[in-house]
C-alpha positions in Angstrom: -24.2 -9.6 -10.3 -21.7 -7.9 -8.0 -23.3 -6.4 -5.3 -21.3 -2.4 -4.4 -22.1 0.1 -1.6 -21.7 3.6 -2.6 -21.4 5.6 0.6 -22.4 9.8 0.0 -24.1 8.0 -3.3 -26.9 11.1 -3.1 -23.9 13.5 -3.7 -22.3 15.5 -7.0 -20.3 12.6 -7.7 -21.6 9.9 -6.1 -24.9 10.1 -7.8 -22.9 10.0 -11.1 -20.6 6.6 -10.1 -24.1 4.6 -9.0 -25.0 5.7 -12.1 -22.2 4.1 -14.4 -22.3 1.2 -12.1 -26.0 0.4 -12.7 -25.4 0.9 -16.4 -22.5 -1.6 -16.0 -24.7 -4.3 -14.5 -23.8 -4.0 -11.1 -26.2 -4.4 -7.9 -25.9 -1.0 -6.0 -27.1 0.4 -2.3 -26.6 3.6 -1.9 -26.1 5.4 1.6 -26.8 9.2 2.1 -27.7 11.3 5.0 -28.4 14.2 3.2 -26.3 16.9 4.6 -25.3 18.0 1.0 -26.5 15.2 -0.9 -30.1 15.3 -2.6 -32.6 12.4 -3.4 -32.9 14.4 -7.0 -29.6 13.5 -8.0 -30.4 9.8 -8.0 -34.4 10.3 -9.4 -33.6 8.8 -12.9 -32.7 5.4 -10.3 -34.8 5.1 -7.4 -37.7 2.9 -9.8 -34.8 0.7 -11.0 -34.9 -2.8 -9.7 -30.9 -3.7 -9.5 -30.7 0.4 -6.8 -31.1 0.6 -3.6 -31.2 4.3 -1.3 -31.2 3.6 2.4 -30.9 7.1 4.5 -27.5 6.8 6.8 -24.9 8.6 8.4 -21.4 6.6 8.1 -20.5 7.6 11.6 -23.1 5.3 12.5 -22.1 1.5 11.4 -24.3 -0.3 9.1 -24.8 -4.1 8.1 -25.0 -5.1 4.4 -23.7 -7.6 2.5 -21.6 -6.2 0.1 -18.4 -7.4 -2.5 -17.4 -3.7 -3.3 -17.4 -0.6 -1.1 -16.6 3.1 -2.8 -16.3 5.3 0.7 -17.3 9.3 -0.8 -19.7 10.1 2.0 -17.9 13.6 3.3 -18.9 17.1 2.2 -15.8 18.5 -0.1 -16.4 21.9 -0.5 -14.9 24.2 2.0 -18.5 26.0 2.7 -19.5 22.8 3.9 -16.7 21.1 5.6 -15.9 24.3 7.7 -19.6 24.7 8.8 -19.2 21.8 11.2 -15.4 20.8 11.7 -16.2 18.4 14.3 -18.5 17.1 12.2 -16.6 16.3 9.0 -13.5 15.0 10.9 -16.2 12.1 12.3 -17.7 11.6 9.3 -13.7 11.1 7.7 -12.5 9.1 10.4 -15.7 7.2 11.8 -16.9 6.5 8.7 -13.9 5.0 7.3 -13.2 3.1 10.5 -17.1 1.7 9.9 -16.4 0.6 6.0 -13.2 -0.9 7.3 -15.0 -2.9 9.5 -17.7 -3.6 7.3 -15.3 -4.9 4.7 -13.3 -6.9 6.7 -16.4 -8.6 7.9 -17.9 -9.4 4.5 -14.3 -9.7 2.7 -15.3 -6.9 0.3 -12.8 -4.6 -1.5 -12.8 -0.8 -0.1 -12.1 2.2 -2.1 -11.3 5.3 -0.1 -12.3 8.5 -2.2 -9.3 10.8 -1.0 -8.3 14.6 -2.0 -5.5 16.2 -3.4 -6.4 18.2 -0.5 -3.8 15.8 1.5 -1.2 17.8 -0.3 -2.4 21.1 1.2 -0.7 23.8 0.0 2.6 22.1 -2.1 6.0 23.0 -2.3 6.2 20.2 -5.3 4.6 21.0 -8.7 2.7 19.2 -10.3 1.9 16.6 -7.6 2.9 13.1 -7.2 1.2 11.0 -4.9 5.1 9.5 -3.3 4.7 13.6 -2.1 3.8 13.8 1.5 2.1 17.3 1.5 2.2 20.6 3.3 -0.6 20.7 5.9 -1.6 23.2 8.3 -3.2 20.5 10.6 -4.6 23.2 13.1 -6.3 25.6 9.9 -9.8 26.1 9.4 -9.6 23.8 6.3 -7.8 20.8 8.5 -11.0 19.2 9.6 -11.4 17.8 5.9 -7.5 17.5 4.8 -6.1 16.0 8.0 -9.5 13.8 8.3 -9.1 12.8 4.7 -4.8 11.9 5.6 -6.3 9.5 8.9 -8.2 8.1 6.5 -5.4 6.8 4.2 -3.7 6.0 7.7 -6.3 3.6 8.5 -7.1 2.4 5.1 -2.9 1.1 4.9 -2.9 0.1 8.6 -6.2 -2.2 8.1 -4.7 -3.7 4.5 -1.4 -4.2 6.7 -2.4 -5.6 9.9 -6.1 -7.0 9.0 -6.0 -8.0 5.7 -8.9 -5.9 4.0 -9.0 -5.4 0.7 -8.3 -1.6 -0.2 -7.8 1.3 -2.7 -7.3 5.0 -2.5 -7.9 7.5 -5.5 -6.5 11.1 -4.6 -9.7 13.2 -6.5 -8.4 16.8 -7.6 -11.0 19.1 -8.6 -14.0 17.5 -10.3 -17.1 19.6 -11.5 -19.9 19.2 -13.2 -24.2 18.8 -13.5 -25.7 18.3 -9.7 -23.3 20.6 -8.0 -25.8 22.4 -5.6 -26.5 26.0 -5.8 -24.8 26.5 -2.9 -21.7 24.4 -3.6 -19.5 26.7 -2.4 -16.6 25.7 -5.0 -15.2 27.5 -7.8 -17.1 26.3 -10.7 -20.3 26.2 -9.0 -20.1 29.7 -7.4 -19.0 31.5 -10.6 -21.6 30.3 -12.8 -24.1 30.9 -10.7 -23.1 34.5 -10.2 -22.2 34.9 -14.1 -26.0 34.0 -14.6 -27.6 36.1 -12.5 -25.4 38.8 -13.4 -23.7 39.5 -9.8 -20.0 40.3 -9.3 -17.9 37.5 -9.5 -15.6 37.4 -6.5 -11.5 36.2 -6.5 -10.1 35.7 -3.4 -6.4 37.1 -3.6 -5.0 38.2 -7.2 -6.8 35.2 -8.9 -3.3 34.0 -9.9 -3.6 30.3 -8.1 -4.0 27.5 -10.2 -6.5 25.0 -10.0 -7.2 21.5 -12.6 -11.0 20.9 -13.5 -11.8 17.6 -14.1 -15.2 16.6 -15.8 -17.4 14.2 -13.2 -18.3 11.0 -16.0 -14.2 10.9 -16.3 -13.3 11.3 -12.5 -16.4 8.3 -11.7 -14.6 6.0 -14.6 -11.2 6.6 -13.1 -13.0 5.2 -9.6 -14.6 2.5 -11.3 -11.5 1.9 -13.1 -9.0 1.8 -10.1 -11.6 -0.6 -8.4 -11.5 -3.1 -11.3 -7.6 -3.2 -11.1 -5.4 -6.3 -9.3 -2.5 -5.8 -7.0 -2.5 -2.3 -6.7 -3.4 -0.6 -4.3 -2.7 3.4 -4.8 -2.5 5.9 -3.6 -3.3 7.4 -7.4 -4.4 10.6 -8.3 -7.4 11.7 -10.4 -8.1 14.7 -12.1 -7.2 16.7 -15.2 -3.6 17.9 -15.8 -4.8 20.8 -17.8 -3.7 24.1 -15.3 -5.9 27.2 -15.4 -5.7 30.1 -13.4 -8.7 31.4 -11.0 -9.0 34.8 -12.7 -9.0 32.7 -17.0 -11.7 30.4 -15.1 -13.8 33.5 -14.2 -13.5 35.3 -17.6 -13.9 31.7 -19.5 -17.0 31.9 -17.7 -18.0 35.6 -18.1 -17.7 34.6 -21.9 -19.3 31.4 -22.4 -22.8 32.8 -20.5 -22.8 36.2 -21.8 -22.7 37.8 -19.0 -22.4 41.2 -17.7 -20.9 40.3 -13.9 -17.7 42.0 -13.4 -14.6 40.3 -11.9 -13.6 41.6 -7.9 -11.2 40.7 -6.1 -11.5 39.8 -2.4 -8.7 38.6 0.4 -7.2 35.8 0.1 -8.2 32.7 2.5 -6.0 31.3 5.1 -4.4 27.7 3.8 -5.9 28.3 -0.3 -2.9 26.4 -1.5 -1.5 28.6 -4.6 -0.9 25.7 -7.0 -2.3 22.4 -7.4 -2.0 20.0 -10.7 -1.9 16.5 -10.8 0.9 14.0 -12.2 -1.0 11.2 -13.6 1.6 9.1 -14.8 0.1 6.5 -12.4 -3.3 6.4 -13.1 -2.4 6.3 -17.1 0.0 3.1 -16.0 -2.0 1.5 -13.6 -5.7 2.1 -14.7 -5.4 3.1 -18.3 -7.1 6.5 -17.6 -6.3 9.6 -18.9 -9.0 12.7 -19.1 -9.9 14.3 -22.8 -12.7 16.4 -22.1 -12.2 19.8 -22.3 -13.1 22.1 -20.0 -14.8 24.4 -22.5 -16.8 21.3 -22.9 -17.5 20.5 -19.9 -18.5 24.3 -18.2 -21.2 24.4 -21.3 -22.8 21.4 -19.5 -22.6 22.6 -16.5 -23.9 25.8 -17.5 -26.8 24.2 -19.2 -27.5 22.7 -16.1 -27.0 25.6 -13.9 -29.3 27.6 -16.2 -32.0 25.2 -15.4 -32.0 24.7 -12.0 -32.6 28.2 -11.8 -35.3 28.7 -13.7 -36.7 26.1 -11.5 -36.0 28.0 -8.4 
């Protein structure tokens, strides 16, 4: 039984990957310190004897004896991220210098959970991960994108000069049950204002594009890529599908019956206008392609949504 460290496993999507990778017979510790993670997301776990939740900041090192390491522990949504830059570009760079270190010592394979945010805002379309990006690295969102390019940095120049074992997947948008109230993101923040009925709020003309990929598909595509032999990435991950802002909001409006009305807001400094994944690569390499559609998917969510309210 393969023993796997989930770093940020209390969060959206990590609590879904320690989920598929208990179900797949792995041994699994999970480390969370809770900043936007939630013991709740991992209840239908902590009684299972093969899962492990130990309460840790990766900035900190940590001892364990481990074969696989998936590295998510970083908040992702720009609410988050931007409420304590300092804070987010530690846990990016410390953190990943402290599973680096970890894995060299115990020979395990690292997987660095990267962003399509390393593309900022692109003057390719769709993106390919041979694209090097266009970054502010001084904007208010360059805490998490510049952090999240160090990582890859490090994660290249440990497999280069040290020897560790690694893999990057570049994660595009990914939504889904367990996103918190507060998320902050797209999906998240529209549904929640669909359901009680508030205005929904665009910032610009609602005319960037953004790709939505379901969570159980983005956590297979991790699982996947970590599975896989003499590649290391970078690969991307996400749905291909391109919606605009403004059709997410009405498909929204629609699907919950609501009343909210659409506004629009100003636009934020460094929202990239366009982002969609080429996953040639990851179809190649991993044999993953998403099919879930997003109608599909934002019932879910909804459904989830819905209840977590009713709750609070």
């Amino acid at each position: 039984m393969k023993k796997v460290l989930v770093t940020g496993g209390a969060g959206f999507v990590g609590s879904f990957l320690c989920e598929l990778l208990i179900d797949k017979g792995y041994e699994v510790i999970a480390i969370d310190n809770f900043y936007t993670g939630n013991k709740s997301n991992l209840s239908q776990l902590i009684d299972h004897p093969n899962f492990k939740l130990i309460n840790h900041d990766v900035v900190e090192p940590i001892k364990l004896e481990v074969e696989w390491i998936f590295n998510l522990a970083c908040p992702a949504s720009p609410v988050h991220y931007q409420a304590n830059p300092i804070k987010t570009t530690k846990t990016s760079v410390l953190g990943i210098i402290n599973m680096l270190e970890l894995a060299k010592k115990m020979n395990a394979r690292l997987l660095q959970a990267s962003t399509s945010e390393v593309y900022g805002d692109p003057l390719e379309h769709p993106q390919h991960e041979n694209y090097f990006g266009n970054v502010n690295p001084i904007g208010l969102r360059s805490c998490y994108d510049e952090g999240k390019r160090i990582a890859e940095s490090l994660m290249y120049d440990y497999n280069r000069q040290k020897k560790v074992d690694i893999k990057i997947v570049r994660i595009f948008n990914t939504y889904g049950p367990r996103m918190n109230l507060n998320d902050g993101r797209v999906v998240s923040n529209f549904i929640v204002a669909a359901l009680k009925g508030n205005p929904i709020a665009i910032h610009g003309d609602g005319l960037q594009t953004r790709c939505f990929c379901y969570v159980t598909e983005l956590v297979d595509a991790l699982h996947k890529m970590m599975k896989t032999k003499h590649f290391i990435g970078p690969v991307n991950a996400g749905n291909p599908k391109e919606f605009t802002i403004k059709e997410l909001a009405e498909k929204i409006i629609d699907m919950t019956n609501s009343r909210s009305k659409i506004i629009n807001s100003p636009a934020r400094n460094d929202d990239p206008l366009r982002r969609k994944p080429e996953i040639t690569l990851a179809k190649e390499k991993l044999g993953w392609e998403p099919f879930i559609k997003l109608e599909d998917g934002l019932l879910k969510t909804i459904n989830y949504f819905e209840n977590l309210l009713k709750c609070s």
